[in-house]
N, C-alpha and C positions, 0 to 999 in steps of 0.2 A: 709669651709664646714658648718660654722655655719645658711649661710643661707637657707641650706636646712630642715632647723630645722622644724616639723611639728608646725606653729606658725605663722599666723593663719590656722588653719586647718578649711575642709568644713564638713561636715555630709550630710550623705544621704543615702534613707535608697535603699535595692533593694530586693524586692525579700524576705522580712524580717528579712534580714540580712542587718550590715553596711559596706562599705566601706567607708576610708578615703583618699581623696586627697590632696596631697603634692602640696601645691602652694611656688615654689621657688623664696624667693625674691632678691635672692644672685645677681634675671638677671634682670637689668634696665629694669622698664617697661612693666612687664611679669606678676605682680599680679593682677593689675584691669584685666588684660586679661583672666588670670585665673579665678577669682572668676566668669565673668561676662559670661564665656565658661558655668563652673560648675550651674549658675545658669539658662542659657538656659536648659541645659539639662535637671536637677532635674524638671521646672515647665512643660517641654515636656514630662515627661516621669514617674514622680512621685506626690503622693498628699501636693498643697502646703503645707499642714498645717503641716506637718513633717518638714518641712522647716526650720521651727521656732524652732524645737528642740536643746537642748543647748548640748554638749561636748567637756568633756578637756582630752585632749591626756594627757597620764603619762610624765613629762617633760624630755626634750632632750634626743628625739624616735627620730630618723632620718629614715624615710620610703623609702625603694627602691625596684626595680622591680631587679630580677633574673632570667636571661633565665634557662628554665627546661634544666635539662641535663649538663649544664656545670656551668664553677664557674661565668661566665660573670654577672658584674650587672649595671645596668644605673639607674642614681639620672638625669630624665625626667620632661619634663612640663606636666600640666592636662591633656595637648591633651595626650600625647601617655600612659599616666597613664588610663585615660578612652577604650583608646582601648584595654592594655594590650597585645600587640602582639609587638614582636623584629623581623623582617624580616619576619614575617608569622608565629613564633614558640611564641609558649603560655609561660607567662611569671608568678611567684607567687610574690606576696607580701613578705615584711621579714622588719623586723624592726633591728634595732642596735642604741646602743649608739652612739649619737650626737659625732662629733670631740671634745675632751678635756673635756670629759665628760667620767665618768663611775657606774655602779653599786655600789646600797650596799645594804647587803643582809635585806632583810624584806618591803623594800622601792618600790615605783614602780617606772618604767621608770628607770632613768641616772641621779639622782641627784646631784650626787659628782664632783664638777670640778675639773678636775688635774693641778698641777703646771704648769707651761709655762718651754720646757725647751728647749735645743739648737735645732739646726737643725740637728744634729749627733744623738743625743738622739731620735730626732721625729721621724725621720725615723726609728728609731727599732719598731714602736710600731702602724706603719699606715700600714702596709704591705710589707713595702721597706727594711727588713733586708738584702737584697744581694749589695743595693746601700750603706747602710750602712757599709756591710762589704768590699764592694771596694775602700768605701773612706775611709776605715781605709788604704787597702793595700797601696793604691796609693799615702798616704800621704796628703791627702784632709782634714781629718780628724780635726788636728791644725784649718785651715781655719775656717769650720763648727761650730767649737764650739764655738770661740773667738769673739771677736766683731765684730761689721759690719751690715748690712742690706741687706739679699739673699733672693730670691726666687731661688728653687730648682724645676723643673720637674721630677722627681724621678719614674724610672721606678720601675716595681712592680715586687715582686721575677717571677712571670709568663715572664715576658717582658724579664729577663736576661737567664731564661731556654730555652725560644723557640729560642734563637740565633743558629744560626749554631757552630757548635764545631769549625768550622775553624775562625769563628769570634773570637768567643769567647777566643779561645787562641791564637788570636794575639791583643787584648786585656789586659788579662792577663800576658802572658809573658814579656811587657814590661810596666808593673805598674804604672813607673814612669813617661813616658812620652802618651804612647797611651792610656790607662784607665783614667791618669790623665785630658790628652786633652779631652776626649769623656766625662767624667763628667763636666766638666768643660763647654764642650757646651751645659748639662742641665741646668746652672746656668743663673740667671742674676742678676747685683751688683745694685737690690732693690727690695722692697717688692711690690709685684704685685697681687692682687687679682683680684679673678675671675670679677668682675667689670668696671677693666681696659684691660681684657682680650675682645678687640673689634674685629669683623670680619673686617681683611684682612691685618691688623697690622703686625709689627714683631716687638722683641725683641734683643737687641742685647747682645750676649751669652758673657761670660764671656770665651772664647776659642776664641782672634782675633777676637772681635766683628760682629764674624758672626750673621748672622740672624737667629732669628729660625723663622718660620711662625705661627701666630696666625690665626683661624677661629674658629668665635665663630656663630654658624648657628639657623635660626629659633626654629628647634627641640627642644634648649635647649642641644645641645652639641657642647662641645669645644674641638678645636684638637690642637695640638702642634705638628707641622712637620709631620701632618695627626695620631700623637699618639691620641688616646681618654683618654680625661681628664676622668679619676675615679674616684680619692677622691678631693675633692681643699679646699682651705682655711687651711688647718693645720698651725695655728699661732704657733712659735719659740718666743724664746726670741729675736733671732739676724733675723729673717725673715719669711717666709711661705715656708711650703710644699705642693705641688701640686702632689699625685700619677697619673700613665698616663701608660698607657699597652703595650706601644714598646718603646726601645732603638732606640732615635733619632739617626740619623749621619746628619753630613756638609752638607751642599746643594750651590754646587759653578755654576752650569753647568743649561742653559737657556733650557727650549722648545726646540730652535732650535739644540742645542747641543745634547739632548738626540735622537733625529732626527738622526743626521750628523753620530755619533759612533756607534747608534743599529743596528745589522747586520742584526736582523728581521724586519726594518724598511727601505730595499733598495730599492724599489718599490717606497712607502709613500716618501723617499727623493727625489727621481724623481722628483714625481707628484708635491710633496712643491717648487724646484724648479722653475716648469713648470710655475707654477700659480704663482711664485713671491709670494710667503707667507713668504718668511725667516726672512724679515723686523720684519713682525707681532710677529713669535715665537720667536725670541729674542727681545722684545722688553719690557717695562717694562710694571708690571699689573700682573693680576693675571687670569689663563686660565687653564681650563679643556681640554686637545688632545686625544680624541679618538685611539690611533694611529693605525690604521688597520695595521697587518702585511703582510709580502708578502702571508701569506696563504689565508690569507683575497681579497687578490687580485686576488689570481690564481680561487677561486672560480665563481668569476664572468665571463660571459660566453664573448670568446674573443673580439667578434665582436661589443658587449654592450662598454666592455673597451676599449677596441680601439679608436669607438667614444668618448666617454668621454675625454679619455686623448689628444684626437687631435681635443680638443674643449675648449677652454680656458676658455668663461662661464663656459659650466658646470662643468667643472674639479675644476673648484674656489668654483662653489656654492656642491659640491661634497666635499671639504676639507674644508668647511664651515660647514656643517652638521657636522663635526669632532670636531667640537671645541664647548665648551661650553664657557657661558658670563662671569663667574665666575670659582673661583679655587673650587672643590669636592671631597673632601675625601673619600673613600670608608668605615672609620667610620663614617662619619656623616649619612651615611642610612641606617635610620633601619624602613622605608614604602615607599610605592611608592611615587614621586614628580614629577611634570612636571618643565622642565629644555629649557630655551633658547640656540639655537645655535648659531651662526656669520652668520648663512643663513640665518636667521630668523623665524625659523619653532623650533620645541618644540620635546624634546625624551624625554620620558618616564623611569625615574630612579628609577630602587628598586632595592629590594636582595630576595632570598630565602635563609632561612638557612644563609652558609655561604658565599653566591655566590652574585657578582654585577650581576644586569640584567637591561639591554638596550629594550624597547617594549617590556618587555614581556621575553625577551633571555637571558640566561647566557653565554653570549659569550667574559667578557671579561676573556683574559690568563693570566692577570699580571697588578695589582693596584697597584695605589699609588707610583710610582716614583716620587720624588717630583723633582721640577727645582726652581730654584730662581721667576719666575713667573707663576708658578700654580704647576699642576699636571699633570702625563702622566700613561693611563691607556693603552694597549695594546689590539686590540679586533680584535677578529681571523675570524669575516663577516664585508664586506664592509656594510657601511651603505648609500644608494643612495637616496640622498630626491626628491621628485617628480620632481623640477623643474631641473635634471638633465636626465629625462626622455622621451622617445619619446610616443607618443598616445599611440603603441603597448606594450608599458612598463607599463605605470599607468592602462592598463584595464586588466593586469594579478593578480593586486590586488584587483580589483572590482566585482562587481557583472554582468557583462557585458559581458563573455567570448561570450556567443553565439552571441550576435551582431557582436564581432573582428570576428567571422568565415564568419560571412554573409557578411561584408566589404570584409575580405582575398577571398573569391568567389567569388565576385563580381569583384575582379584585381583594388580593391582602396586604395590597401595598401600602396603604393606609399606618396599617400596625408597623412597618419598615421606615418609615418620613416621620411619623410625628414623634409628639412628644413623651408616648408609650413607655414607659420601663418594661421592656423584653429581653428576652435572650434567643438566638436564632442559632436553629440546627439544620446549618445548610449541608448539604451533603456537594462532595467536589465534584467535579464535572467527569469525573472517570466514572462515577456510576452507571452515567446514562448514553456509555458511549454506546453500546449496543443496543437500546433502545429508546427511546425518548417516552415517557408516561402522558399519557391521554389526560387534560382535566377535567374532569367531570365532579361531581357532588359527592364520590367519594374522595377520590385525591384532594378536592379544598380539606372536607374533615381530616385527612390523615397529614396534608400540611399544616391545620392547625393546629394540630400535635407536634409540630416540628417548630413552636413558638413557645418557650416557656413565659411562663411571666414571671416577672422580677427581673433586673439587669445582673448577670451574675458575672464571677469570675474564673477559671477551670482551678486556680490555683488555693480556691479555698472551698472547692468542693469537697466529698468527703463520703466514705463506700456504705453504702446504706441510705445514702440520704433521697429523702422524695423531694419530686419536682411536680408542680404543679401548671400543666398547656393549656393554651387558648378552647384549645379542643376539651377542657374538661377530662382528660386523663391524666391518671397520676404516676412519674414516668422514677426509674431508681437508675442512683450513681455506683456504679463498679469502679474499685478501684485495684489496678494489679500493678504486677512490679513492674511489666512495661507498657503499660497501655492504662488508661483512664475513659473509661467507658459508660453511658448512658442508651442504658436497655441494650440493644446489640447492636448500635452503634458505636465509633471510638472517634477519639476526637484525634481529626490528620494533622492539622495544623496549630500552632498555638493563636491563641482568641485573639482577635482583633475587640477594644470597647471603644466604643464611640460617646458621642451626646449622650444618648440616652438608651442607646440596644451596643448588645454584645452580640459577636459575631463566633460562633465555632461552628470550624469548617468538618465538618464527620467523613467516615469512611464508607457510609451506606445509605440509604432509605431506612429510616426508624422503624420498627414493627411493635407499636405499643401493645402491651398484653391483652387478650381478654376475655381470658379464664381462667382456675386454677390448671395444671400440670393435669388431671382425667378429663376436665370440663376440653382442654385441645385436644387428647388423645381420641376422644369418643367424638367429636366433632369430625375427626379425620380419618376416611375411610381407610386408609391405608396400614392403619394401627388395631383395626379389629379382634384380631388372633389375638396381640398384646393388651387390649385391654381384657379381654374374659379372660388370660394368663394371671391377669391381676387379684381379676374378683377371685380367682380360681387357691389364689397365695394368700387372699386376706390383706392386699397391700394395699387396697382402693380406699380406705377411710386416710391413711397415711402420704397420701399425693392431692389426700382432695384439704389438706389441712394447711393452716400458714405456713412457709417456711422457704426453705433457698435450697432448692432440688435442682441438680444437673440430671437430665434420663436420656440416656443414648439408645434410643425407642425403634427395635426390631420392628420391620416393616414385617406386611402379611406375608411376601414375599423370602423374606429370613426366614421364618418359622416352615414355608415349605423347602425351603431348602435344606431342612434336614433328615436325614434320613426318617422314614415311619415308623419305624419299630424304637428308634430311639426319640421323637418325638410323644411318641404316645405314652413312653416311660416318664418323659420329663410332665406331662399334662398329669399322669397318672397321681402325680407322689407331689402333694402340698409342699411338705418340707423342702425337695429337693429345687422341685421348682421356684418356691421364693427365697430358696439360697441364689439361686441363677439368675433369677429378677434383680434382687437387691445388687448384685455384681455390675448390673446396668445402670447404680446408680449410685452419687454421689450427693450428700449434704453440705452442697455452697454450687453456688452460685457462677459456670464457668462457659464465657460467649466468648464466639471465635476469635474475637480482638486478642484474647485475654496468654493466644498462646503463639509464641512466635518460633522455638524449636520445637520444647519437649516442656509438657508440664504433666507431674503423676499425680493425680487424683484418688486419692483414699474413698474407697466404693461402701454402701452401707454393709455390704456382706463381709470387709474385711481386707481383699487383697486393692493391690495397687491396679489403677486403671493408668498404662501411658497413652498421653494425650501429647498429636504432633502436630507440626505443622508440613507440610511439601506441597508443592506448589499449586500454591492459595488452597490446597483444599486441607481439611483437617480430618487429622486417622485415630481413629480410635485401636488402641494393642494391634496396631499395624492393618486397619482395616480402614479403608477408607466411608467418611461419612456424608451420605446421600442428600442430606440436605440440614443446615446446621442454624443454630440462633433462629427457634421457632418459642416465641416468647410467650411465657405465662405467670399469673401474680406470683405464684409463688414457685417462680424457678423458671429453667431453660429446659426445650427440648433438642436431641440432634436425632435426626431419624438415621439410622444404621440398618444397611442390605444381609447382616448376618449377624446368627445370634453368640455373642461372644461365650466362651470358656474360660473361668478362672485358670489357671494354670497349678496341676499337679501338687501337692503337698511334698516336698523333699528334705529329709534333713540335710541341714548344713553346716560343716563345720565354721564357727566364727572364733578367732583371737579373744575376741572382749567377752564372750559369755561363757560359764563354766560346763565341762564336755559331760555329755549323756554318759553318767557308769554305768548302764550297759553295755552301751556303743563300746567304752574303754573295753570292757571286762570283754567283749566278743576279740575285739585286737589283740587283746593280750592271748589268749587264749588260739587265735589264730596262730599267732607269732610261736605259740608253745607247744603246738600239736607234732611238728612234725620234730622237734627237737626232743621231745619226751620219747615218740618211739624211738631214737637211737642213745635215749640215756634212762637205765630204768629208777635214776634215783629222781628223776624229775617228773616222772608220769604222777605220783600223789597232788603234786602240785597243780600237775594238768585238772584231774578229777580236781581237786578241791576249787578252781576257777569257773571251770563247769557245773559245777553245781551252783555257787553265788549268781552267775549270770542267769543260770536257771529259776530262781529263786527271786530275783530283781523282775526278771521278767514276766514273771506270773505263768511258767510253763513256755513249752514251745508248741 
C-alpha cells in the first residue's frame, strides 16, 4: 500500500479551491502517465502560472475515492480520480493513514511508523479481523505467525458477512479441514506485491497448487479470482497482506464445462455445439462468454432464429459476438470501455450503480463465474451482430424504415431476406418527411436502381468506379474530401454488412442518369435558350462527348433577364459567347453532397467558379441555385435563375511573382514628375523614364 502514498503529489487549483491527485507508483509505468494526463489538463483548463505553485501533503495521507452511500472505496489512477464518478455514482475524497503508519496527537498527517509484525497480527488491524479470527479457528494460526515468506489475499470482514449462511456454515462446521483448505487457497508460499501482480497471471495457492487468477487492468484495478483488490502491500515480518472484498473459491472447471452442466445454458449448448466452438471454450487463454440463456433465446422472434441457427456462418459469427478477447471481471468496471469480440466488432462495457451493462442494457443475470480460462457472465438478450443479419434486420435499427416499406410495396423483398449478395441504397427517413412516394411501376424500376449487386463495403469504394443495379443501370462512385458519394446521393451513415446484403443509409432519392449532359438539356424545356446558346458557340459536340462535366445551366428565364440590347450582343458574337458558356462550366464531376462550405471550381473558360453551401441550398459566385444534382453519363447539371459574369480582369500586385516594368517604370515616374518640376537637374531623368515606359508599352 505504500505506494499509494501521496508522494509525489500534483496541485491544482479549480474553481479556488485545491484538489490533490494521487499519482500511484505502486503500478509499473503509471506515473509519467499520470503527471503528463494531470498536466494536459491543468494547462487546458487552468492559469499556467498556478502551475508552479509549490505543496507538501502532511506525510503518509494515503488519498482514496468513496462511493456516496456505501462503505466501498477504490485507491484509482488520475484518470478516474479526475472524473470522480464509480459506475455513474459520485464519489468524495477522504484521506487515511498510509499502511504501517499512524497518528500522533499534535502532529499532522501519519508520522509515526508501526513495528512490522506477523501476518496474524496484520490482519487484526487492516480490516480482516474475521480472517484473522478463522485462522485462529482453523489452526492456520501457528502457520501465520512463524516463519516463512506468505502473501495472503485476506478477505475483508464485509467479504465473510455477505457469504450465504449455507456457505458459511459449512465452512465453519468443519474448521479443520474445509475453512482450513479455503484459507489456504488465499495464500501463496511468497511475498508478492502488487508489482508482480501482472494481468493474466495466476498464482499458485498454497491449497494443491491451484491457481488463483491474477488481472491487473488499465483502470488501475486488480482482481484476484475477480475479488477487488482493496488494500495491498501490507508488509509482515514473514510476508504481505493484500485486503480483497470476496471470499475466493477453486476454479477446476473450463468455459466449456460451465456450458455443458448450466441448466440455463441448454439452448447456448446446442448452438456451441453446432458451430463447433467447444474446442475453443476449453481451451487454454483467458475469455469473457457472454452466455445467453434460454430466455435470451426464446426472445428472439422464431423464424430470425431458425435461420441463424441453420446457418453455420452466422450462427458462428452470432456466438462470436458472445465472447470477449480477454478475461473481465465485473469489478474491473467501474466507466464505460469498448471491448473486442471473436467476431470482430466491439460492445460496449459499463455498469450503473450496481449493475453490468452491455450497449447501453443491464441485462446481465449472473457475473463473474470464473473458469480456469476466463470468465462466464450470464445475459438474459441475445446479442445479434450485424453480420448475422438479413437487409430487413440491419434497417430495423436504422434510420431507413420508410424506405423498407417502399421496397416491401414494391414486392422486392425477396432480394432484402434471401441469400442475394446486394448492396442497398436506402435513403433515411428525413427524405420523405414531406411527402411519401406513390408505388407504382415506375418507383419499383427506380428502386431497383437503389440495389446494387454484389455485397460491397463504402470503405473500399473508389471515385470513378461503376456499379452495376438490379434495375440494369450503371450507377458512379464520387469521392470528395468530405462526403463519399454515389451519383447524387452521399452516404449519411456508416454501412451496416449483414449475412449476405450491405446496408448504406443515403441522403436522398438516387436519380440515375439517362443521358449525356445535351441529351438532359434538350429534354428539359426550361433550358431551350441554353441550348441553341450552345449550338450557337460550337459547344454541342463537346457536352454530348464522354467525360465528367459540372454545368450550372441558365434557365430560359436567366437569359431573359437580361437586359436586350446586351443579350443580343452576347447571341451576336460566337467567341464572346462561348467564353460565357465555358464560365458555366467545369471539367469534374461536383453533386451537392460534395460541398459543405465553400468549394472553387476551376471553370473551362479559366476563372474560378465559388461553390457554397447556406442553408441546404447551394450558390453558385453567390447566386443561389434552382435546382441541383440533375444527373447525366457524362456529368452533373444544376439549373441556375441568372446568367453568371466572370468577374473583371485586374492587375494585381502579388509578393511571389516578378512586378510588371511598366507598372514600375509608370511609379517611378509618377513619384518623379512633381519632384523634377522643382529640380531642374532632375527633369532629364524624368524625360528619359518617360520615354522607356513609352517604349515598353508600345505607345500610349
Amino acid at each position: 500500500m505504500r505506494g499509494y502514498q501521496l508522494g509525489p503529489t500534483v496541485l491544482f487549483s479549480s474553481f479556488g479551491g485545491f484538489i490533490l491527485c494521487l499519482c500511484p507508483s505502486v503500478y509499473a509505468g503509471e506515473m509519467e502517465q499520470c503527471r503528463d494526463l494531470l498536466k494536459q489538463i491543468y494547462l487546458k483548463a487552468f492559469n499556467v502560472g498556478r502551475w508552479l505553485q509549490a505543496y507538501t501533503m502532511s506525510p503518509n495521507v494515503c488519498a482514496v475515492q468513496k462511493l456516496i452511500g456505501t462503505n466501498r472505496k477504490y485507491f484509482t489512477n488520475c484518470k478516474q480520480w479526475y472524473q470522480r464518478k464509480i459506475c455513474g455514482k459520485a464519489t468524495v475524497i477522504s484521506y487515511e493513514c498510509c499502511p504501517g503508519y499512524e497518528k500522533v496527537p499534535g502532529e499532522k498527517g501519519c508520522p509515526a511508523a508501526l513495528p512490522l509484525a506477523n501476518i496474524y497480527e496484520t490482519l487484526g488491524v487492516v480490516g480482516s479481523a474475521t480472517t484473522q479470527l478463522y485462522s485462529d479457528r482453523s489452526n492456520l494460526r501457528p502457520e501465520i505467525e512463524g516463519p516463512g515468506t506468505f502473501t495472503i489475499f485476506a478477505p475483508s470482514n464485509e467479504a465473510w458477512a455477505s457469504l450465504s449462511a449455507e456457505t458459511l456454515d459449512s465452512l465453519v462446521s468443519n474448521v479443520n479441514i474445509e475453512l482450513l483448505n479455503a484459507l489456504r487457497y488465499h495464500m501463496v508460499n511468497k511475498r508478492v506485491l502488487t508489482d508482480d501482480l501482472k494481468h493474466g497471471t495466476t498464482l499458485n495457492s498454497m491449497y494443491q497448487n491451484l491457481p488463483i487468477q491474477i488481472h491487473h487492468y488499465p483502470n488501475g484495478i486488480v482482481t484476484v479470482n475477480c475479488a477487488r483488490l482493496l488494500k495491498a502491500d501490507h508488509h509482515a515480518t514473514n510476508g504481505v497482506v493484500h485486503v480483497i472484498d470476496k471470499v475466493i473459491s477453486t476454479t477446476t472447471n473450463s468455459i466449456q464445462h460451465i456450458v455443458e452442466t448450466e441448466e440455463s445454458l441448454e439452448t447456448l449448448r446446442a448452438a456451441v455445439a453446432a458451430s463447433d466452438l467447444n474446442s475453443l471454450l476449453e481451451s487454454e487463454g483467458q475469455y469473457t462468454l457472454l452466455a445467453p440463456t434460454n430466455e435470451a433465446f426464446e426472445k428472439i422472434p422464431r423464424e430470425m432464429l431458425n435461420r441463424i441457427l441453420g446457418d453455420p456462418e452466422a450462427l458462428r459469427d452470432l456466438l462470436n459476438h458472445h465472447i470477449l478477447k480477454s478475461a473481465m471481471c465485473a469489478e474491473a468496471i467501474i466507466a464505460g470501455l469498448t471491448m473486442e469480440t471473436l467476431e470482430g466488432t466491439t460492445l460496449d462495457v459499463g455498469c450503473s450503480g450496481e449493475e453490468l451493462t452491455l450497449n447501453g442494457r443491464a441485462i446481465i443475470a449472473n457475473k463473474d463465474i470464473l473458469a480456469t480460462n476466463g470468465v462466464v457472465h450470464f445475459v438474459n438478450e441475445l446479442l445479434i451482430p450485424d453480420s448475422a443479419k438479413t437487409l430487413f434486420e440491419l434497417a430495423q435499427e436504422s434510420e431507413v424504415s420508410e424506405s423498407m416499406n417502399l421496397f416491401r410495396q414494391a414486392g422486392l423483398s425477396s432480394h432484402l431476406t434471401g441469400s442475394e449478395r446486394v448492396t442497398l441504397l436506402a435513403p433515411v427517413n428525413e427524405v420523405f418527411k414531406d411527402k411519401r412516394p406513390t408505388v407504382d411501376s415506375s418507383m419499383k424500376n427506380l428502386l431497383l436502381n437503389h440495389i446494387v449487386k454484389d455485397q460491397l463495403s463504402s470503405k473500399y469504394l473508389y471515385h470513378g468506379q461503376k456499379l452495376q443495379t438490379l434495375g440494369d443501370k450503371e450507377l458512379r462512385v464520387f469521392v470528395y474530401r468530405n462526403n463519399l458519394c454515389i451519383e447524387n446521393a452521399c452516404i449519411a451513415a456508416h454501412d451496416k454488412r449483414g449475412r449476405f446484403g450491405t446496408l448504406f443509409s443515403v441522403d436522398k432519392m438516387l436519380t440515375p442518369p439517362t443521358g449525356s449532359v445535351m441529351d438532359v438539356l434538350k429534354a428539359d424545356h426550361r433550358f431551350s435558350t441554353l441550348v441553341a446558346a450552345i449550338q450557337s458557340a460550337g459547344l454541342m459536340e463537346n457536352l454530348n462527348r464522354p467525360g465528367t462535366f459540372t454545368v450550372f445551366a441558365p434557365t430560359n428565364e436567366a437569359f431573359r433577364a437580361m437586359p436586350q440590347g446586351e443579350l443580343n450582343k452576347l447571341m451576336g458574337n460566337a467567341k464572346e459567347l462561348a467564353s460565357i458558356l465555358k464560365f458555366h462550366m467545369a471539367d469534374e464531376i461536383l453533386v451537392s453532397g460534395a460541398v459543405s462550405a465553400l468549394v472553387r471550381l476551376k471553370s473551362m473558360q479559366g476563372d474560378k467558379l465559388e461553390v457554397s453551401m447556406k442553408n441546404h441550398v447551394i450558390h453558385v459566385n453567390k447566386e443561389p441555385v434552382a435546382e441541383s444534382d440533375i444527373m447525366a453519363t457524362n456529368g452533373v447539371i444544376h439549373a441556375v435563375s441568372s446568367v453568371l459574369q466572370p468577374q473583371a480582369s485586374r492587375p494585381q500586385e502579388r509578393g511571389d511573382e516578378p512586378a510588371d516594368p511598366a507598372l514600375e517604370i509608370f511609379k517611378q515616374a509618377s513619384a518623379l514628375s512633381k519632384v523634377s518640376q522643382r529640380n531642374p537637374r532632375l527633369a532629364p531623368v524624368y524625360s528619359r523614364l518617360l520615354a522607356k515606359m513609352k517604349e515598353n508599352s508600345g505607345g500610349f
